[in-house]
N, C-alpha and C positions, 0 to 999 in steps of 0.2 A: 221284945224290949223296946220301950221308948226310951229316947233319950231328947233332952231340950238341947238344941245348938245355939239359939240366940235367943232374943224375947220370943218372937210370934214362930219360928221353926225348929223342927222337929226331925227325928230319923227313928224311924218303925223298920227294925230290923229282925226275922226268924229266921231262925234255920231248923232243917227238918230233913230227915233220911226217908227216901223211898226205896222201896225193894224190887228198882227193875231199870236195866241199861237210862243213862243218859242220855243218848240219842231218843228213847221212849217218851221219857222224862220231857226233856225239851218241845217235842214234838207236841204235848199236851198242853206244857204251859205259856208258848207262842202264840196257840189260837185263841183269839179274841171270842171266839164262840165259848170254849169253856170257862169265859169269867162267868156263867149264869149259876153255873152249880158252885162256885167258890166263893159268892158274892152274899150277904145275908137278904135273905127276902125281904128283910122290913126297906132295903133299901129300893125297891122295885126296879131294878135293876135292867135296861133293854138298852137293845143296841139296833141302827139303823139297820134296817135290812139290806142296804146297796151297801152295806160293808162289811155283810155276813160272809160273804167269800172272797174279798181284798185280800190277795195275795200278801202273807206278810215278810216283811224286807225293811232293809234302810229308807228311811221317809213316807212308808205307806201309814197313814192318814186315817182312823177310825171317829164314829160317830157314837155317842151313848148319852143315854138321861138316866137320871137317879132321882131320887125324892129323899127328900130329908124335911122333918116333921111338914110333909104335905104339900112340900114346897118343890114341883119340879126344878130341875138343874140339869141344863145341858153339858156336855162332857165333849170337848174331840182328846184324841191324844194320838202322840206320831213317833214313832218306831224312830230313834237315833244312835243306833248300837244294835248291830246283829252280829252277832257270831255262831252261827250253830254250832256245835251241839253244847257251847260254852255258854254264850250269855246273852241277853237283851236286854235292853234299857229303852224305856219309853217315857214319852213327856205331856204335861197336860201343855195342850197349848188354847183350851179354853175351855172353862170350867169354875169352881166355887172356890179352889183354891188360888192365894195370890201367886204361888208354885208348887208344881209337883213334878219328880221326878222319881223313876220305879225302872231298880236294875234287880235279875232275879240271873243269879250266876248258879252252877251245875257242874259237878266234878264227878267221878267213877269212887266211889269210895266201895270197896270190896265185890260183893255182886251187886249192888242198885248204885244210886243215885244222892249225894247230899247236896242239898239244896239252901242257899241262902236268899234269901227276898227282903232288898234292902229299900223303904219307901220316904222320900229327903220330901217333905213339904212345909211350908210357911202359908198358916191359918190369915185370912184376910179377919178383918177385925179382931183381932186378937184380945180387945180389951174386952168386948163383947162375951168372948166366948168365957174368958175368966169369970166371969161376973155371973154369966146365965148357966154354965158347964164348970164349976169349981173341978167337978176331975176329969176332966178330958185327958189327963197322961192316963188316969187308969182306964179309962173305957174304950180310948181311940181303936186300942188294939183290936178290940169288936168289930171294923169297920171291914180289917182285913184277914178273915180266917183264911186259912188255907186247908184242903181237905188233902183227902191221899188221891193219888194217881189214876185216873181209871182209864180201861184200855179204850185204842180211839181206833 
């Protein structure tokens, strides 16, 4: 679900049950290496290699590029909320958006895992996008699938 909060920002929020421990769960969607497979291709999606094994923690610091219609875009973003096996929240701190902020919380619900992944961003030009993206609330959501679980 998208929801508008103001003119130019947004909250892209799923939730989504896996069928295996939290701790599992968490441990998957921490690592910065498996944004590859959850990321759409068309976005070409990489990430620095000196931060393919950054420890991740409160403040640790990643590097990434995407392409959007052909246009590369650099990406950092920085870990400000860790709690294992409960929650993390990460921040663009430079990048195509005027902000982002992406918290993915994780509870035991029966044998696996429910998962909520809540993404708070405000589109820079906003009038732009209206204008050239009339549906940007219906397609955003493309931007961020998320798949199932896979063992690490």
């Amino acid at each position: 679900m998208i929801a508008a909060v103001g003119q130019a920002t947004f909250i892209l929020r799923t939730e989504q049950y896996f069928p295996v421990p939290p701790k599992q769960a968490f441990s998957f969607f921490e690592d910065p290496r498996n944004l590859f497979g959850i990321t759409p291709g068309w976005l070409d999606f990489r990430m620095d290699r000196s931060d393919a094994f950054t420890a991740v923690s409160e403040g640790a610091e990643f590097n990434y590029r995407i392409r959007w219609l052909g246009i590369r875009m650099d990406w950092r973003s920085r870990i400000v909320n860790y709690r294992p096996p409960d929650e993390f929240t990460d921040i663009q701190i430079l990048g195509p958006y005027r902000s982002w902020q992406h918290t993915t919380g994780l509870k035991a619900r029966g044998q696996g895992t429910f998962m909520t992944d809540e993404v708070r961003y405000t589109l820079p030009f906003y009038f732009w996008v209206l204008l050239f993206m009339p549906g940007h609330q219906k397609t955003a959501s493309g931007y961020f699938l998320l798949s199932g679980c896979k063992d690490t």
